[in-house]
N, C-alpha and C positions, 0 to 999 in steps of 0.2 A: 566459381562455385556458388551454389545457389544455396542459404540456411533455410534449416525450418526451426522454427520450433519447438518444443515437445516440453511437455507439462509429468514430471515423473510424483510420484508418492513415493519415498523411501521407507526402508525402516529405518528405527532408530539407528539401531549398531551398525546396518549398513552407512547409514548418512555419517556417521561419527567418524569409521573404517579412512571413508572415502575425503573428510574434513581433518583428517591426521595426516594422513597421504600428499594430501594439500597443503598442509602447513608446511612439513617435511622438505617439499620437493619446491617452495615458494612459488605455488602457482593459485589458481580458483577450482572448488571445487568442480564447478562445471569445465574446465578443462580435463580434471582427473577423470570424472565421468566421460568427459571425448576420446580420453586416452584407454580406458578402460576397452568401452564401445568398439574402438578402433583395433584393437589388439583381438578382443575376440570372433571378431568378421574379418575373415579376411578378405584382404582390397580385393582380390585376385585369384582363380583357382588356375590361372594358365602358369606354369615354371616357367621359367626366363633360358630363353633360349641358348643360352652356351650349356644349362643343365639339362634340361632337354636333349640336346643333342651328344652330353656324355653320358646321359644314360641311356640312350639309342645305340651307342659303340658298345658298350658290354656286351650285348650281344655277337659280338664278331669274336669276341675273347676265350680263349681255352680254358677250362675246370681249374688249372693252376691257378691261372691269373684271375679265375672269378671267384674261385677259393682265397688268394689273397685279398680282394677286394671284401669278400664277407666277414676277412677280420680285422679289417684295418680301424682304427681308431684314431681320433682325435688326437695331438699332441698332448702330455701330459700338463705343459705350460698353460695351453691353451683349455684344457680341462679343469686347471689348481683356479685357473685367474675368473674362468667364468663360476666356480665355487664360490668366490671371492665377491663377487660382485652380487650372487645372488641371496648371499648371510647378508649384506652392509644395506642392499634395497630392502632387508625383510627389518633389521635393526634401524638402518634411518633413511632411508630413502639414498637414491644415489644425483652425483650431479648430472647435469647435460653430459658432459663429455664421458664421464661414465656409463651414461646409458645408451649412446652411441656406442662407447667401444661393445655393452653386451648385447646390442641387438649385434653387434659382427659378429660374436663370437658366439651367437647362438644360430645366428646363418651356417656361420661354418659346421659346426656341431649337427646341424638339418641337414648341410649338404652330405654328410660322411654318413647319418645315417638311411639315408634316401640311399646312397651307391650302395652301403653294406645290406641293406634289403634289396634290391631289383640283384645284387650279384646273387643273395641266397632266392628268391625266384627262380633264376634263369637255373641255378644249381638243381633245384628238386625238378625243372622242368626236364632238364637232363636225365634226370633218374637218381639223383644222387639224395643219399641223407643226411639233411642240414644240420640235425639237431644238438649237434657243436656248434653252432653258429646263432642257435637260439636259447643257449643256456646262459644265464647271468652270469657274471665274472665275481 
């Protein structure tokens, strides 16, 4: 991979923000900026193809089974723990291996809401009214 350079101006409270962040997580601030950067571009607009190709099957699937798919949810564990991780990152920063385990646990949380919308698509494409399936819990 090839670096460039790049010459930023902050502001203050940004720079302070990003220089807390930095201490917190024991890295440079110009990492926290790489990490920032990197998080808000993503690498990639292609899905990875096993997700692709399950939300290519919905399709074949009966109003039952795309009705249960529009209201399926995330595990409650897996809902408590990513809560969990996203108080203790805003209080103190989290370790490596905790922020591995929330980018999984926030993959998995992307993937169940990507199937519970393309199943409510295919539903109103049907004829059907989602809007049980769009009201907040």
């Amino acid at each position: 991979m090839i670096a460039q350079t790049v010459t930023l101006e902050l502001p203050e409270l940004l720079y302070a923000q990003l220089q807390a962040r930095a201490a917190r997580r024991q890295r440079t601030v110009a990492d926290e900026v790489l990490d920032v950067l990197s998080g808000a571009i993503p690498a990639t607009e292609v899905l990875p193809t096993e997700l692709e190709q399950t939300l290519n099957q919905l399709v074949h699937l009966d109003d039952a089974a795309l009705w249960r798919a529009g209201r399926s949810r995330v595990s409650g564990d897996v809902a408590t723990r990513l809560n969990e991780l996203n108080a203790k990152c805003q209080r103190e920063g989290l370790s490596e291996t905790e922020e591995r385990e929330s980018e999984k646990l926030v993959r998995q949380y992307e993937r169940a809401m990507l199937l519970r919308a393309q199943a409510a698509v295919l539903l109103q494409q049907r004829g059907h009214d989602i809007a049980s399936l769009l009201a907040t819990e």
